[in-house]
C-alpha positions as CSV (number, residue, x, y, z in Angstrom):
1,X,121.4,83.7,86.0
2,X,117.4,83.6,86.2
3,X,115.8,81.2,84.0
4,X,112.7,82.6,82.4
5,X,109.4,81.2,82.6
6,X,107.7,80.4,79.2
7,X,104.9,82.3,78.2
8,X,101.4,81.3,78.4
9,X,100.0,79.8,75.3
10,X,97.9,82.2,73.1
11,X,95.5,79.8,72.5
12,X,95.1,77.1,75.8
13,X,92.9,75.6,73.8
14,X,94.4,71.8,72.1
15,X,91.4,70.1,71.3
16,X,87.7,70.4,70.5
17,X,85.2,67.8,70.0
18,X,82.5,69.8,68.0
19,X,80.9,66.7,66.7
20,X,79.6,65.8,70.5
21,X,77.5,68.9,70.7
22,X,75.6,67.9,67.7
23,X,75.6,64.3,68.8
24,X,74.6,64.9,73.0
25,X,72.7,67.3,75.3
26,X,75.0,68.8,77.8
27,X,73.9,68.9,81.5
28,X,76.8,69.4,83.4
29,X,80.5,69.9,82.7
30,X,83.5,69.0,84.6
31,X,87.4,69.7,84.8
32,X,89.5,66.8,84.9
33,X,93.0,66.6,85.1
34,X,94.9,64.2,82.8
35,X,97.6,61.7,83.6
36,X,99.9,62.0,80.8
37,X,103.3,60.4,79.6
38,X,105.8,62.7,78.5
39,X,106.0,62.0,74.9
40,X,102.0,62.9,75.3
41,X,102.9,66.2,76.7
42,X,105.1,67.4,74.2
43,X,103.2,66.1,71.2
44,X,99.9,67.9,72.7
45,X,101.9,70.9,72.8
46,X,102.6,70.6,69.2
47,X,98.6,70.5,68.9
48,X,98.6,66.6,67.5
49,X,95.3,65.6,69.5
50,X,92.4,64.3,68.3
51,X,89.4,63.3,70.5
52,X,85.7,63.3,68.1
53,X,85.8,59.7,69.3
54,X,86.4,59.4,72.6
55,X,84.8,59.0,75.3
56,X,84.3,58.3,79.3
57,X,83.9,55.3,81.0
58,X,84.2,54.6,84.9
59,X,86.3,51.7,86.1
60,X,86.6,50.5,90.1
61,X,85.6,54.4,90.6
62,X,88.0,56.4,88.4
63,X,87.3,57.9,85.2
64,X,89.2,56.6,82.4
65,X,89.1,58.6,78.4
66,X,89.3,56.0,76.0
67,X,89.4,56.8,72.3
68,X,91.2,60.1,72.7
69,X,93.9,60.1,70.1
70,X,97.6,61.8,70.5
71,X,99.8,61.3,67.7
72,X,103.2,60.7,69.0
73,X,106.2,63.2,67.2
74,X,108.6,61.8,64.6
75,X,111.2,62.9,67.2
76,X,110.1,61.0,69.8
77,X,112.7,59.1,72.2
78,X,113.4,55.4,70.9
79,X,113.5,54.0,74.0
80,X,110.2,54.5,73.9
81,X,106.8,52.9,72.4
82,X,104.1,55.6,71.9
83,X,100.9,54.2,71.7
84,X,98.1,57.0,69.9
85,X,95.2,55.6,72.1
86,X,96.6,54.7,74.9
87,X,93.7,54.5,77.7
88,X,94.5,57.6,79.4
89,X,93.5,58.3,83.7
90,X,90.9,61.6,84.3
91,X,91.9,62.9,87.9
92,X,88.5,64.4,89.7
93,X,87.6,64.6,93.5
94,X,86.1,61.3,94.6
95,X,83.1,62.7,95.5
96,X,82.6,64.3,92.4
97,X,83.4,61.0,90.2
98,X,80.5,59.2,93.2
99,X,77.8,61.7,92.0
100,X,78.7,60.9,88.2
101,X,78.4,57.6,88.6
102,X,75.0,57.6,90.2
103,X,73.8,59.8,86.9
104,X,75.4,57.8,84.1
105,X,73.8,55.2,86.1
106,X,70.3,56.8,84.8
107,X,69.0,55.9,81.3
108,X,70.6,57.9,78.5
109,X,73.2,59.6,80.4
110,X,76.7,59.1,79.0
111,X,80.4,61.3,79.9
112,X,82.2,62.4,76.4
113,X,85.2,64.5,76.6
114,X,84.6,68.5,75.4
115,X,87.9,70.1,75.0
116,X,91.7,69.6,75.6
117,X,93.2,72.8,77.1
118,X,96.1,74.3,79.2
119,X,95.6,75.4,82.9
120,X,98.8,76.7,84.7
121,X,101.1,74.5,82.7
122,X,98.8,71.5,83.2
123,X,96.5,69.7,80.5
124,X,93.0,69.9,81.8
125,X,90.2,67.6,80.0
126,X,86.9,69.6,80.3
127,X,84.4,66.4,80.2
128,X,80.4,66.6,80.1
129,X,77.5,64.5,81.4
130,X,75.3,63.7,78.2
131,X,72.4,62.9,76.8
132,X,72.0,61.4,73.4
133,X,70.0,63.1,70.7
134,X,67.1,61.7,68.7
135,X,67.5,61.8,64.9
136,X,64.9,64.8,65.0
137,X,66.8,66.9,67.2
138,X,69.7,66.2,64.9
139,X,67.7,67.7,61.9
140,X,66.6,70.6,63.7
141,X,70.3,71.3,65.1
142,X,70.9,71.3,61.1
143,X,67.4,73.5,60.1
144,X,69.0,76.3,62.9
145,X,72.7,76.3,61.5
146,X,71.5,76.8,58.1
147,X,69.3,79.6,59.0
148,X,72.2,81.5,60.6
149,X,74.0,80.6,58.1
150,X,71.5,82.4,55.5
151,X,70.7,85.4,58.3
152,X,74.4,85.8,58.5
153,X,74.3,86.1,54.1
154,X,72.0,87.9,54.1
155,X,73.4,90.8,56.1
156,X,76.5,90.6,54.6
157,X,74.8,91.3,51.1
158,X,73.2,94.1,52.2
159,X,76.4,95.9,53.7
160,X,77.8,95.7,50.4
Protein backbone atom coordinates (compact mmCIF):
# COMPACT_ATOMS: atom_id res chain seq x y z
CA UNK A 1 0.00 0.00 0.00
CA UNK A 2 1.23 3.71 -0.98
CA UNK A 3 1.77 6.01 1.83
CA UNK A 4 0.44 9.38 1.10
CA UNK A 5 2.29 12.48 1.21
CA UNK A 6 0.95 15.24 3.63
CA UNK A 7 -0.42 18.20 2.23
CA UNK A 8 1.24 21.39 2.00
CA UNK A 9 0.51 23.75 4.83
CA UNK A 10 -2.06 26.50 3.94
CA UNK A 11 -0.29 28.92 5.55
CA UNK A 12 3.86 28.23 5.29
CA UNK A 13 4.11 30.94 7.13
CA UNK A 14 5.19 30.16 11.32
CA UNK A 15 6.48 33.23 12.43
CA UNK A 16 6.66 37.01 11.82
CA UNK A 17 8.66 39.54 13.54
CA UNK A 18 6.56 42.71 12.72
CA UNK A 19 8.24 44.69 15.40
CA UNK A 20 11.73 44.69 13.32
CA UNK A 21 10.26 46.60 10.48
CA UNK A 22 9.33 49.39 12.71
CA UNK A 23 12.61 48.98 14.58
CA UNK A 24 15.33 48.54 11.18
CA UNK A 25 15.72 49.50 7.52
CA UNK A 26 15.83 46.58 5.37
CA UNK A 27 18.58 46.34 2.72
CA UNK A 28 18.85 43.00 1.79
CA UNK A 29 17.12 39.70 2.73
CA UNK A 30 18.28 36.25 2.81
CA UNK A 31 17.03 32.54 3.03
CA UNK A 32 18.52 30.52 5.62
CA UNK A 33 18.02 27.10 6.46
CA UNK A 34 17.60 26.10 10.07
CA UNK A 35 19.26 23.33 12.06
CA UNK A 36 16.47 22.09 14.17
CA UNK A 37 15.95 19.31 16.92
CA UNK A 38 13.09 17.25 16.51
CA UNK A 39 11.02 18.33 19.41
CA UNK A 40 11.61 21.93 17.54
CA UNK A 41 10.12 20.61 14.41
CA UNK A 42 7.09 19.35 15.71
CA UNK A 43 6.37 22.18 18.16
CA UNK A 44 6.94 24.74 15.07
CA UNK A 45 4.45 22.87 13.24
CA UNK A 46 2.01 23.42 16.00
CA UNK A 47 2.84 27.27 15.34
CA UNK A 48 4.54 27.78 19.04
CA UNK A 49 7.39 30.20 17.79
CA UNK A 50 8.15 33.38 18.83
CA UNK A 51 11.13 35.43 17.38
CA UNK A 52 10.39 39.66 18.14
CA UNK A 53 13.65 39.19 20.02
CA UNK A 54 15.96 37.60 18.25
CA UNK A 55 18.46 38.15 16.43
CA UNK A 56 21.77 37.32 14.24
CA UNK A 57 25.17 37.09 15.24
CA UNK A 58 28.20 35.54 13.26
CA UNK A 59 30.51 33.15 15.17
CA UNK A 60 34.03 31.53 13.45
CA UNK A 61 31.95 32.27 10.06
CA UNK A 62 28.52 30.75 10.59
CA UNK A 63 25.37 32.48 11.41
CA UNK A 64 23.92 31.62 14.66
CA UNK A 65 19.84 33.07 15.65
CA UNK A 66 19.89 33.69 19.23
CA UNK A 67 16.80 34.88 21.01
CA UNK A 68 14.40 33.02 18.78
CA UNK A 69 11.91 31.30 21.08
CA UNK A 70 10.13 27.68 20.45
CA UNK A 71 8.00 26.55 23.15
CA UNK A 72 8.51 22.92 23.52
CA UNK A 73 4.84 20.68 23.59
CA UNK A 74 3.44 19.34 26.70
CA UNK A 75 3.79 15.97 24.93
CA UNK A 76 7.25 16.17 24.36
CA UNK A 77 9.53 12.92 24.80
CA UNK A 78 10.97 12.72 28.54
CA UNK A 79 14.04 11.59 27.56
CA UNK A 80 14.43 14.76 26.47
CA UNK A 81 15.30 18.47 27.83
CA UNK A 82 13.79 21.14 25.55
CA UNK A 83 15.41 24.21 25.95
CA UNK A 84 12.91 27.42 24.40
CA UNK A 85 16.06 29.49 23.37
CA UNK A 86 18.29 27.23 22.51
CA UNK A 87 21.00 29.02 20.17
CA UNK A 88 19.93 27.63 17.03
CA UNK A 89 22.60 27.16 13.46
CA UNK A 90 21.42 29.41 10.13
CA UNK A 91 22.76 27.26 7.05
CA UNK A 92 23.77 29.85 4.02
CA UNK A 93 26.43 29.43 1.23
CA UNK A 94 29.89 30.46 2.58
CA UNK A 95 30.20 32.99 0.28
CA UNK A 96 27.10 34.53 1.04
CA UNK A 97 27.66 34.46 4.97
CA UNK A 98 31.68 36.19 3.73
CA UNK A 99 29.81 39.14 2.02
CA UNK A 100 27.48 39.54 5.26
CA UNK A 101 30.11 39.75 7.35
CA UNK A 102 32.01 42.38 5.55
CA UNK A 103 28.57 44.60 5.84
CA UNK A 104 27.60 44.11 9.42
CA UNK A 105 31.12 44.99 9.68
CA UNK A 106 30.01 48.67 8.53
CA UNK A 107 28.56 51.05 11.13
CA UNK A 108 24.79 50.51 11.85
CA UNK A 109 24.38 47.37 10.00
CA UNK A 110 22.88 44.57 12.03
CA UNK A 111 21.09 40.79 10.72
CA UNK A 112 17.53 40.19 12.63
CA UNK A 113 15.50 37.37 11.61
CA UNK A 114 12.11 38.28 9.35
CA UNK A 115 9.86 35.31 9.25
CA UNK A 116 9.73 31.49 10.12
CA UNK A 117 8.18 29.60 7.09
CA UNK A 118 7.94 26.15 5.34
CA UNK A 119 9.85 25.35 2.11
CA UNK A 120 9.41 21.82 0.68
CA UNK A 121 8.98 20.28 4.08
CA UNK A 122 11.96 22.26 5.42
CA UNK A 123 11.90 25.34 8.00
CA UNK A 124 13.48 28.21 6.18
CA UNK A 125 14.48 31.45 8.32
CA UNK A 126 14.16 34.49 5.93
CA UNK A 127 16.86 36.92 7.77
CA UNK A 128 17.64 40.65 6.73
CA UNK A 129 20.62 43.04 6.78
CA UNK A 130 19.54 46.14 8.92
CA UNK A 131 19.87 49.33 9.74
CA UNK A 132 18.60 50.82 12.92
CA UNK A 133 16.08 53.64 12.93
CA UNK A 134 16.38 57.05 14.58
CA UNK A 135 13.55 57.96 17.07
CA UNK A 136 12.23 60.38 14.21
CA UNK A 137 11.81 57.81 11.70
CA UNK A 138 10.01 55.83 14.37
CA UNK A 139 7.43 58.68 14.71
CA UNK A 140 6.88 59.20 11.21
CA UNK A 141 6.56 55.18 10.68
CA UNK A 142 3.58 55.98 13.39
CA UNK A 143 2.30 59.66 11.67
CA UNK A 144 1.93 57.14 8.14
CA UNK A 145 0.07 54.14 9.95
CA UNK A 146 -2.35 56.40 11.48
CA UNK A 147 -3.14 58.20 8.30
CA UNK A 148 -4.01 54.91 6.59
CA UNK A 149 -5.54 54.03 9.31
CA UNK A 150 -7.95 57.23 9.02
CA UNK A 151 -7.93 57.10 4.86
CA UNK A 152 -8.93 53.53 5.28
CA UNK A 153 -12.14 55.06 7.84
CA UNK A 154 -12.81 57.20 6.01
CA UNK A 155 -13.75 55.23 2.99
CA UNK A 156 -15.39 52.82 4.85
CA UNK A 157 -17.92 55.64 6.13
CA UNK A 158 -18.67 56.70 2.99
CA UNK A 159 -19.66 53.25 1.52
CA UNK A 160 -22.04 52.99 4.11
Amino acid sequence: MATKKPKPASNPVIAQNKKAAFNYFFEERFEAGMVLQGWEVKALRAGKAQLTDGYVVIRGGELFVIGCQINPLGTASSHVQPDAVRTKKLLMKKDEIQRLIGKVEQKGYTLVPLRLYWKSGRVKCEIALAKGKATHDKRETIREREGKREVERALKQRVR
